[in-house]
MDTraj code that builds the backbone (N, CA, C; nanometers):
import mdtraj as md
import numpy as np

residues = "UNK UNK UNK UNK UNK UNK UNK UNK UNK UNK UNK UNK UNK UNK UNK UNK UNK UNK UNK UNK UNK UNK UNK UNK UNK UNK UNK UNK UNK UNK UNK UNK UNK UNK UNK UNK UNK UNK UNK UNK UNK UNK UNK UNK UNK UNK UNK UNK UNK UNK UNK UNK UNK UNK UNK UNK UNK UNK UNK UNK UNK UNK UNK UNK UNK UNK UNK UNK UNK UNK UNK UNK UNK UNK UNK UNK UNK UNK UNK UNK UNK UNK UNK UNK UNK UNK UNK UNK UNK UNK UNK UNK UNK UNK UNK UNK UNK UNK UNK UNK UNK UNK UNK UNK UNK UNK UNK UNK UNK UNK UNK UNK UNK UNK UNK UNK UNK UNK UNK UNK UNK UNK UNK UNK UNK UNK UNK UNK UNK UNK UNK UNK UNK UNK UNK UNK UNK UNK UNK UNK UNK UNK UNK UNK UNK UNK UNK UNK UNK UNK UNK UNK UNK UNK UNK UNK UNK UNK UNK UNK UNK UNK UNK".split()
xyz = np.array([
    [11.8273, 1.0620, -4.8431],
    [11.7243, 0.9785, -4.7824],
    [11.6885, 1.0291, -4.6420],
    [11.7965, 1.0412, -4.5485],
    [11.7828, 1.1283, -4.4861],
    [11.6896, 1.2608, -4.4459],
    [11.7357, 1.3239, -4.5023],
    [11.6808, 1.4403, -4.5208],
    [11.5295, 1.4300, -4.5630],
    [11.4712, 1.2975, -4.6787],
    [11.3410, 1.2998, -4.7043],
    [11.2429, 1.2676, -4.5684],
    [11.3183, 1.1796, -4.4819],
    [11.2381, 1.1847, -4.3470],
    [11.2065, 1.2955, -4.2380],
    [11.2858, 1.3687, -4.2581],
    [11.2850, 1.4843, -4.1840],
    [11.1880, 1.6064, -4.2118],
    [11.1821, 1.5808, -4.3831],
    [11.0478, 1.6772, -4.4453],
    [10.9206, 1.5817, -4.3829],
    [10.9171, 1.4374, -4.4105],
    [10.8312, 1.3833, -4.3985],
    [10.7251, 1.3605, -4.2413],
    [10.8625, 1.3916, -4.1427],
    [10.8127, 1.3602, -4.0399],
    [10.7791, 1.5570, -3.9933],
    [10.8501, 1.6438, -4.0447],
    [10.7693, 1.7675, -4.0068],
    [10.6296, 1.8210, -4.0925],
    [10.6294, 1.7355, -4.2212],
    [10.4550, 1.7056, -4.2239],
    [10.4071, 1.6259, -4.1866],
    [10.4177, 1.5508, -4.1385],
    [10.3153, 1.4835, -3.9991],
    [10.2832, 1.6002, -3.8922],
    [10.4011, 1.6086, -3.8723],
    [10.3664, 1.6985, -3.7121],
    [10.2857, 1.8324, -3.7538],
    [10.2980, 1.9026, -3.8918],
    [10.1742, 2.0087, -3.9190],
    [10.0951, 1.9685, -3.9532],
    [10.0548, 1.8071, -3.9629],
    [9.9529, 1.7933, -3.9814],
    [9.8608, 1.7387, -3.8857],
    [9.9411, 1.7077, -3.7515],
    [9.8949, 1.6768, -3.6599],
    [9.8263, 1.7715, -3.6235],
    [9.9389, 1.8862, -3.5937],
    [9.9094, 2.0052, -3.5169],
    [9.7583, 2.0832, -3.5905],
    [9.7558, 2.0873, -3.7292],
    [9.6188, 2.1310, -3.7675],
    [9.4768, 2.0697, -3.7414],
    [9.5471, 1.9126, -3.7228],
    [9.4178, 1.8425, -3.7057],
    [9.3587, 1.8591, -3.5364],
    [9.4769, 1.8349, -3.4475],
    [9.4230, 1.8886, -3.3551],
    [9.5617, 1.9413, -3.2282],
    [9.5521, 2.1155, -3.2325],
    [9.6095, 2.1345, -3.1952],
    [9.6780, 2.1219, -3.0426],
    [9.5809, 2.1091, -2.9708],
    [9.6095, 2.0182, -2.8147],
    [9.6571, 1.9161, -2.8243],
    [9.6554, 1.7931, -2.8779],
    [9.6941, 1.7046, -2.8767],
    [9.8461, 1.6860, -2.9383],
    [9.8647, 1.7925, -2.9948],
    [10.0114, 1.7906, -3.0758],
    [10.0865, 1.8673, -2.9586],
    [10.0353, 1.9701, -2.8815],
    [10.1123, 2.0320, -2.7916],
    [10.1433, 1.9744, -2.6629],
    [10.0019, 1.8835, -2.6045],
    [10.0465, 1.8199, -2.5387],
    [10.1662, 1.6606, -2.5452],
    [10.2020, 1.5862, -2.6668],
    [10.2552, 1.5184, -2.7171],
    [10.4373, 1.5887, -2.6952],
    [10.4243, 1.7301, -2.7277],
    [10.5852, 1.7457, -2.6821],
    [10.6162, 1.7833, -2.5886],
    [10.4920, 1.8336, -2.4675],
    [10.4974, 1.8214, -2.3275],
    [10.5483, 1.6913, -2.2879],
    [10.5148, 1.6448, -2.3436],
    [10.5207, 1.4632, -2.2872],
    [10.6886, 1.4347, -2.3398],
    [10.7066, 1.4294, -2.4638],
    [10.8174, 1.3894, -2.5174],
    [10.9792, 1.4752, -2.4762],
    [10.9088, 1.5996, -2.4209],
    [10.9861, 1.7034, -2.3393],
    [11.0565, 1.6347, -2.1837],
    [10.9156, 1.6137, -2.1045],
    [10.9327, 1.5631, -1.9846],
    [11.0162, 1.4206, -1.9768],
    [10.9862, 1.3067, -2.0461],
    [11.0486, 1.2475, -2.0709],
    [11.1863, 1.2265, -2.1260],
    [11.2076, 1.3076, -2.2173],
    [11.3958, 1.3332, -2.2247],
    [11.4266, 1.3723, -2.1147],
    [11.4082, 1.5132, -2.0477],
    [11.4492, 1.5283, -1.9496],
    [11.4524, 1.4620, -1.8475],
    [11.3541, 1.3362, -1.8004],
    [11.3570, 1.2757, -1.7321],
    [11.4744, 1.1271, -1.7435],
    [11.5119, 1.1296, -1.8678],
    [11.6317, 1.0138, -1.9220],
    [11.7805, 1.0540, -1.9059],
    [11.7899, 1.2244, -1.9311],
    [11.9258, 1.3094, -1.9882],
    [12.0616, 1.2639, -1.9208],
    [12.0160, 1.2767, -1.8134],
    [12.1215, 1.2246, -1.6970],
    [12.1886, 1.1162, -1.7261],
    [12.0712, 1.0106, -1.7421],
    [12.1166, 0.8383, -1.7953],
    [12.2156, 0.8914, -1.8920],
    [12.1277, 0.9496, -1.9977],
    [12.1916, 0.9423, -2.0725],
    [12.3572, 1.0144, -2.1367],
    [12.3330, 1.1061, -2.0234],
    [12.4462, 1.1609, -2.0381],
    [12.5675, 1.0544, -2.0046],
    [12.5118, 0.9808, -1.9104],
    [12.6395, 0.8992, -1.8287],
    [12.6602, 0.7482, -1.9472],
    [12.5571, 0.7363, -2.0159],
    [12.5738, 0.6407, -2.1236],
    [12.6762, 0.6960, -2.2271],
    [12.6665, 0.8500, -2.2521],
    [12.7706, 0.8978, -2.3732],
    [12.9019, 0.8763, -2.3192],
    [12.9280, 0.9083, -2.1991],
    [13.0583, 0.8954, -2.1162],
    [13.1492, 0.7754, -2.1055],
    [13.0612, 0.7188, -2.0470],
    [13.1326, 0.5426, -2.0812],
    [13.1043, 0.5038, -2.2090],
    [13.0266, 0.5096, -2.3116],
    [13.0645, 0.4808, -2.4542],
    [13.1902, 0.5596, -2.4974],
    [13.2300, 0.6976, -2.4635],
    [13.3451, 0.7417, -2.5092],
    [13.4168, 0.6658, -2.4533],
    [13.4260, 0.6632, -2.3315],
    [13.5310, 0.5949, -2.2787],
    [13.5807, 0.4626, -2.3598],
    [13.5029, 0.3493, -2.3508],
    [13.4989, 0.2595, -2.4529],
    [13.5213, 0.2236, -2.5757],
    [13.5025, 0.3456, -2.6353],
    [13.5267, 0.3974, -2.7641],
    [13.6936, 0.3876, -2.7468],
    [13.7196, 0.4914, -2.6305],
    [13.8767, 0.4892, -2.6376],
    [13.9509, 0.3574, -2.6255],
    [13.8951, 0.2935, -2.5152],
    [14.0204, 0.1676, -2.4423],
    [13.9547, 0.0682, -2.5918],
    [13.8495, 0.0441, -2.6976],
    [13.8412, -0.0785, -2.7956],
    [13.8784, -0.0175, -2.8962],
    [14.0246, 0.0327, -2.9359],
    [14.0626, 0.0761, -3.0468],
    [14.0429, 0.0107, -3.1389],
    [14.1248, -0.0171, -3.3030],
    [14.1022, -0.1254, -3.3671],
    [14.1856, -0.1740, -3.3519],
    [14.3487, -0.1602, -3.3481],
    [14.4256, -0.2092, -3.2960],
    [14.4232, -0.3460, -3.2248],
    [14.3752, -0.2924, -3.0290],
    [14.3091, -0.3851, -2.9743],
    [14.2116, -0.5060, -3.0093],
    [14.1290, -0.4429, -3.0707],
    [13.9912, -0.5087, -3.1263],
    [14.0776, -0.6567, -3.2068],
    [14.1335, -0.6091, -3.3170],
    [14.1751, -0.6824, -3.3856],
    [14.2803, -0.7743, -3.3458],
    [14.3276, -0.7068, -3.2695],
    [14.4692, -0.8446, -3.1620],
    [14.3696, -0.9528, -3.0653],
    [14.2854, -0.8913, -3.0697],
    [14.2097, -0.9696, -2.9383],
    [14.1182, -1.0763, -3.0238],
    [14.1020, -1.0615, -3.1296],
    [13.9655, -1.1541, -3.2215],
    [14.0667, -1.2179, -3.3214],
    [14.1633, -1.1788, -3.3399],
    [14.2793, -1.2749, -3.4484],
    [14.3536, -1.3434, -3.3845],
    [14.4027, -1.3182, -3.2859],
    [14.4999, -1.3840, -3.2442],
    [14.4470, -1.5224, -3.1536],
    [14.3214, -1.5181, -3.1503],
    [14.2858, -1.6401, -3.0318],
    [14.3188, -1.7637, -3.1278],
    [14.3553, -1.8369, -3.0729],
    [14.4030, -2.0047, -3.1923],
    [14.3097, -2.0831, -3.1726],
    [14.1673, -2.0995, -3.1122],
    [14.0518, -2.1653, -3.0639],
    [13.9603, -2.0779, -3.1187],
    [13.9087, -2.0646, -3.2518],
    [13.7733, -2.0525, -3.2832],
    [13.6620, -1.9868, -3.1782],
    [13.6540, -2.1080, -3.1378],
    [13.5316, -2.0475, -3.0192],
    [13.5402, -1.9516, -2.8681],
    [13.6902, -1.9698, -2.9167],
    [13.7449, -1.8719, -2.7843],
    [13.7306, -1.7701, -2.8485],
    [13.7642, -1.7235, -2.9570],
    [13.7838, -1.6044, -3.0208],
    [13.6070, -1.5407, -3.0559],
    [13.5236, -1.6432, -3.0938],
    [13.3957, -1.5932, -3.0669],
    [13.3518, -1.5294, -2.9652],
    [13.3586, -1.6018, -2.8512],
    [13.3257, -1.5552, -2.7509],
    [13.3796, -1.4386, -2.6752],
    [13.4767, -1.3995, -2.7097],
    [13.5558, -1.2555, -2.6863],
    [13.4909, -1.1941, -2.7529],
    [13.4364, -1.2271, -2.9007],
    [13.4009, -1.1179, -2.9777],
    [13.2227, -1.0798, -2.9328],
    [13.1525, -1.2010, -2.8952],
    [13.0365, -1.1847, -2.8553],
    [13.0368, -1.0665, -2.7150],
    [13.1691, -1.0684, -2.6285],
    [13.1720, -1.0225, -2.5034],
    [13.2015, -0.8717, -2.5425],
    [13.2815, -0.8525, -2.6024],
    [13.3135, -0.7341, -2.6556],
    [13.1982, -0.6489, -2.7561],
    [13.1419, -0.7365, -2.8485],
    [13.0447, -0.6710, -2.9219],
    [12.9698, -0.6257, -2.7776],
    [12.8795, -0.7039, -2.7013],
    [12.7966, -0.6893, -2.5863],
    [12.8342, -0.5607, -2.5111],
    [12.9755, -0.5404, -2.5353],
    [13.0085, -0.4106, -2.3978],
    [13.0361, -0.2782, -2.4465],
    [13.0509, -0.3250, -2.6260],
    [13.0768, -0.1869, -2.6777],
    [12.9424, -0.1041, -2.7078],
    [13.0070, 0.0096, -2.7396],
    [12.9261, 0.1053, -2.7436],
    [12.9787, 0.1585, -2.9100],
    [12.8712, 0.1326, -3.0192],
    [12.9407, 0.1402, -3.1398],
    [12.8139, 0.1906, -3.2426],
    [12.8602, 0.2678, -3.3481],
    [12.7216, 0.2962, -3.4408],
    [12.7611, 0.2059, -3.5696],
    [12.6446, 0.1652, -3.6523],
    [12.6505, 0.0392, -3.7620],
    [12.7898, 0.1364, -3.8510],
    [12.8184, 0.2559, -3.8902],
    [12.8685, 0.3112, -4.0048],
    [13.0270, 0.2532, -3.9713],
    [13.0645, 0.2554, -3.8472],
    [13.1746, 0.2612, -3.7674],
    [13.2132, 0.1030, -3.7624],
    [13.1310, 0.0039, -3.6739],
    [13.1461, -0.1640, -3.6683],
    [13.1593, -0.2169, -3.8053],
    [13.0792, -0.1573, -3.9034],
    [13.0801, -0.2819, -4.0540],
    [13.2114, -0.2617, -4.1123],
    [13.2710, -0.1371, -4.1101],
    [13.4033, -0.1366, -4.1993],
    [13.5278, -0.1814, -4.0905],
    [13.4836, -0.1831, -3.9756],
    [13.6166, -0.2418, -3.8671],
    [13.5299, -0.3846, -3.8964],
    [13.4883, -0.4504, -3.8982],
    [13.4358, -0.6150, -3.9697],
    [13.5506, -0.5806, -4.0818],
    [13.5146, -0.5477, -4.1425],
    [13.6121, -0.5775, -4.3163],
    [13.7492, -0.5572, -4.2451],
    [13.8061, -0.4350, -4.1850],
    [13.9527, -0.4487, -4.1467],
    [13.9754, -0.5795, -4.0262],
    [13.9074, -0.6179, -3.9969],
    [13.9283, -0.7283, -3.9223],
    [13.9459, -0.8419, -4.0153],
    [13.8769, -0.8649, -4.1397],
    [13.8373, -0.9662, -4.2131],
    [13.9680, -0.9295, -4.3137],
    [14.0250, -0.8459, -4.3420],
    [14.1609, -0.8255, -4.4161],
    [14.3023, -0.8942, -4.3200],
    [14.2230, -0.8726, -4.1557],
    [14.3646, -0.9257, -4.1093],
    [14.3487, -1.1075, -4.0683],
    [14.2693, -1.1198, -4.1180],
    [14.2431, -1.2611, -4.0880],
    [14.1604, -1.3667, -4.0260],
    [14.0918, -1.2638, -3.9544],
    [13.9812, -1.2979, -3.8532],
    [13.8548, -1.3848, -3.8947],
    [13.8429, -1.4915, -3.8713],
    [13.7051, -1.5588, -3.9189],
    [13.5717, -1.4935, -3.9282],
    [13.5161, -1.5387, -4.0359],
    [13.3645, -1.4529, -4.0426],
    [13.2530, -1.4745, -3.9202],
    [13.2531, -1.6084, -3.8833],
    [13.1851, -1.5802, -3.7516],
    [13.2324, -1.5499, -3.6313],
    [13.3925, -1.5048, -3.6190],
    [13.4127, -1.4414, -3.4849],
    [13.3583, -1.2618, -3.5282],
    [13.3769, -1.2416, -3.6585],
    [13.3591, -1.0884, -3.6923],
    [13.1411, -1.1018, -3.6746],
    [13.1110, -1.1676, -3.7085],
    [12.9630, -1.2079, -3.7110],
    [12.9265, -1.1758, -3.5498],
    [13.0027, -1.2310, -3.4783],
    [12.9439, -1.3202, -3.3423],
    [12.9922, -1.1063, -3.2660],
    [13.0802, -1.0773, -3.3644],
    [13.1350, -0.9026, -3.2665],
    [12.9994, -0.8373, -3.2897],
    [12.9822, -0.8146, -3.4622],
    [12.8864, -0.7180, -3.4937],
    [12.6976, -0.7472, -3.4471],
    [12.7196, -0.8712, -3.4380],
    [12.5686, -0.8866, -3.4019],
    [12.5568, -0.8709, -3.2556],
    [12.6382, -0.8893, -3.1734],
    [12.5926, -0.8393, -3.0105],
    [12.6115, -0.7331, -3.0153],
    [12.7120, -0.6684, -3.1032],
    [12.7244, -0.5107, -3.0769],
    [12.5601, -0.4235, -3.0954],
    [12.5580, -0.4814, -3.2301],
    [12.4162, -0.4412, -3.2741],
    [12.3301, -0.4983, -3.1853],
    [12.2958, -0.6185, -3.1579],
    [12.1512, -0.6581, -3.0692],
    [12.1541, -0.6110, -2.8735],
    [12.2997, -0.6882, -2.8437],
    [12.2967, -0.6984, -2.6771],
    [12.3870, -0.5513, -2.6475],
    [12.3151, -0.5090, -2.5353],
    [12.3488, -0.3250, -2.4975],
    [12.3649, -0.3942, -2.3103],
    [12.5407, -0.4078, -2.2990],
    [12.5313, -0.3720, -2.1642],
    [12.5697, -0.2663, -2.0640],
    [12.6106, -0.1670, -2.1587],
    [12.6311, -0.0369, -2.1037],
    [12.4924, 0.0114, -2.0807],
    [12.4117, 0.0366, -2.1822],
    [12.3050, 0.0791, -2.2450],
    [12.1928, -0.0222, -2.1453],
    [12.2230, -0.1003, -2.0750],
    [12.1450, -0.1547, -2.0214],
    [12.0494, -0.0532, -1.9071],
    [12.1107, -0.0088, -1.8161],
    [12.0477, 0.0897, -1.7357],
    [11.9283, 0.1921, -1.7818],
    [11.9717, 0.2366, -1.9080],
    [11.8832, 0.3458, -2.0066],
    [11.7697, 0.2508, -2.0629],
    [11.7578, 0.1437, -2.0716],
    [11.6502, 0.0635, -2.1151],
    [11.5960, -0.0182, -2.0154],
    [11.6469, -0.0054, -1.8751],
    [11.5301, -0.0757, -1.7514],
    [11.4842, 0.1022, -1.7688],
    [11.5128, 0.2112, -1.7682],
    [11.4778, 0.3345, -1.7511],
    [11.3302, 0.3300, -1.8394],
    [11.3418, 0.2799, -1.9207],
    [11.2310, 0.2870, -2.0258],
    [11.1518, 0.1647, -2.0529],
    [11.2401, 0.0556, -2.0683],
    [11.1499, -0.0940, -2.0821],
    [11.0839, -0.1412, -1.9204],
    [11.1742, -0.0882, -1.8304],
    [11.1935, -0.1915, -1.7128],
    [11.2746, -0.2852, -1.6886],
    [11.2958, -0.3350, -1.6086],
    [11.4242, -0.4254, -1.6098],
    [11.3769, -0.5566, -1.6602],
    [11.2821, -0.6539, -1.6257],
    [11.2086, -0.7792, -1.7263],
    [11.2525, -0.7342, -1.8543],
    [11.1655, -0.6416, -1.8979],
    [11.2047, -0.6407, -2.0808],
    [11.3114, -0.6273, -2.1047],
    [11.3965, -0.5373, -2.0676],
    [11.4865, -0.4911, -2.0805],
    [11.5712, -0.6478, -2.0700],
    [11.6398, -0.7420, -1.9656],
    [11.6782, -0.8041, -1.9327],
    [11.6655, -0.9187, -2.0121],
    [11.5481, -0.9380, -2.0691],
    [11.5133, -1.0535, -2.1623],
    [11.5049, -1.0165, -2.3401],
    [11.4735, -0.8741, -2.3401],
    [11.5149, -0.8280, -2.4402],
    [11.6768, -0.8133, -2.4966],
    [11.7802, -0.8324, -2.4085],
    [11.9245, -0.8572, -2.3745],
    [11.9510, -0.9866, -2.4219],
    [11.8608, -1.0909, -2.3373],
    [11.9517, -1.2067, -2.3531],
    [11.8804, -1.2679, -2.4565],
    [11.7678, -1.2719, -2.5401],
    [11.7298, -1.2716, -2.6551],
    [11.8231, -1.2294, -2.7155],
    [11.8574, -1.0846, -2.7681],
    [11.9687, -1.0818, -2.8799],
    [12.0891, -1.1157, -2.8508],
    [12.0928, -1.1625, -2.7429],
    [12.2522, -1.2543, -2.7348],
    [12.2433, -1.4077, -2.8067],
    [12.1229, -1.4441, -2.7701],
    [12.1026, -1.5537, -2.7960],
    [12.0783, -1.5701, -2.9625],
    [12.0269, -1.4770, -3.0385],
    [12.0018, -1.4862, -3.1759],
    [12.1766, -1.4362, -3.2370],
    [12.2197, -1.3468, -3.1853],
    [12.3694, -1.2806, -3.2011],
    [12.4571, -1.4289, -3.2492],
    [12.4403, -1.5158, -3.1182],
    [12.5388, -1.6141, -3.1094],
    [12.4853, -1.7246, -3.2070],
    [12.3473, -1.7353, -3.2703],
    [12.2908, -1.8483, -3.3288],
    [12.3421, -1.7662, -3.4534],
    [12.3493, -1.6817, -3.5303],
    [12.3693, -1.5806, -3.6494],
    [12.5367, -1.6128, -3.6780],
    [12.6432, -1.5942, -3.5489],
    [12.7642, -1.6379, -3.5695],
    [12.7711, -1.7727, -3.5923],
    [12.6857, -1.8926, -3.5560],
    [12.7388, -2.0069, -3.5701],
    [12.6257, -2.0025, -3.6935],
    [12.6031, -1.9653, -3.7563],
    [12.5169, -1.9989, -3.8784],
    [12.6175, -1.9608, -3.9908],
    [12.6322, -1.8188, -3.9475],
    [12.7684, -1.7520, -4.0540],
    [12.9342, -1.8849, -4.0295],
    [12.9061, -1.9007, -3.9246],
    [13.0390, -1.9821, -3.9131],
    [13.0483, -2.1413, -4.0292],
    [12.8887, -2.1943, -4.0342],
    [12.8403, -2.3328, -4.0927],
    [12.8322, -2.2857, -4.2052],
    [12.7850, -2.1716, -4.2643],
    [12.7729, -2.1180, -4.4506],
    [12.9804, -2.0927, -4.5052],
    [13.0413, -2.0614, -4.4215],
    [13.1426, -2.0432, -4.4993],
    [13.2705, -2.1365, -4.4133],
    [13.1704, -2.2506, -4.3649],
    [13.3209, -2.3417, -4.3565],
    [13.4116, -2.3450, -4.2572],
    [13.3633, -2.2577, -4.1246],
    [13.4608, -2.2454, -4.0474],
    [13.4245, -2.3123, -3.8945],
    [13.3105, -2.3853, -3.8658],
    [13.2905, -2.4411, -3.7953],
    [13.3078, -2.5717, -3.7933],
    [13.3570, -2.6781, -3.8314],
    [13.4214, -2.7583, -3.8321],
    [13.5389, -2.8139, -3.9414],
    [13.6378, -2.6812, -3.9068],
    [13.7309, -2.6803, -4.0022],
    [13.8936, -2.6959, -3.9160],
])
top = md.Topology()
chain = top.add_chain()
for i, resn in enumerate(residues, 1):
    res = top.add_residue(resn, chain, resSeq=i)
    for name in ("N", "CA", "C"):
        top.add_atom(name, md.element.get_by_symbol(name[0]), res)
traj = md.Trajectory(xyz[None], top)
């Protein structure tokens, strides 16, 4: 599937480029200047995601979201933690299931993977870089806010919010 986008999107671009060739050249002038103008960020975003990567083992992860004896304490670690990690979907969904083998409620594992996925506060800097800080900032606390409505929804479908 992969791979079909990659044919797909380098016929676009020859077909850009035939239709009009200035406009395709100037387009990776642009898309040129602009990475380079991010790289830095972004370099320092790969850094502290490794880093992060290192100190939220699963180990950790999983002592810290099972062991809370308060429900909503344990959400909210997991909302804080999803929020700070730095994680790709292939990597978070199967640490969800090993979390969910060791015991962990579905909406504290809900309340991890959806801030991980929606709220970026490492990643925050690299998106005032590009959104600005308004969007960026409200684009943040929006998916915190849907993150945390998604865990207590997952929490009300399987029983664990007033249990």
């Amino acid at each position: 599937m992969k791979f079909a986008f990659q044919i797909g999107t380098l016929l676009l671009v020859i077909i850009s480029f035939i239709a009009n060739r200035g406009k395709t050249i100037r387009a990776f002038q642009l898309a040129y200047e602009r990475f380079v103008g991010i790289l830095p960020m972004f370099i320092i975003v790969l850094i502290i995601a490794s880093f992060v990567l290192g100190v939220l083992s699963e180990p950790i992860v999983e002592q810290a979201l099972g062991s809370a004896s308060n429900r909503w304490l344990a959400a909210g670690i997991a909302a804080l933690a999803g929020s700070v990690a730095i994680m790709p979907g292939f990597v978070a969904y199967p640490l969800g299931g090993i979390l969910r083998d060791s015991g962990v409620l579905y909406m504290v594992i809900s309340a991890f993977t959806s801030t991980l996925m929606m709220v970026g506060v490492l990643t925050l800097p690299l998106e005032q870089a590009f959104l600005g800080t308004k969007v960026a900032l409200v684009r943040n606390a929006i998916g915190l806010v849907v993150a945390l409505l998604v865990a207590l929804a997952t929490g009300l479908a399987f029983g664990e919010v007033f249990h």
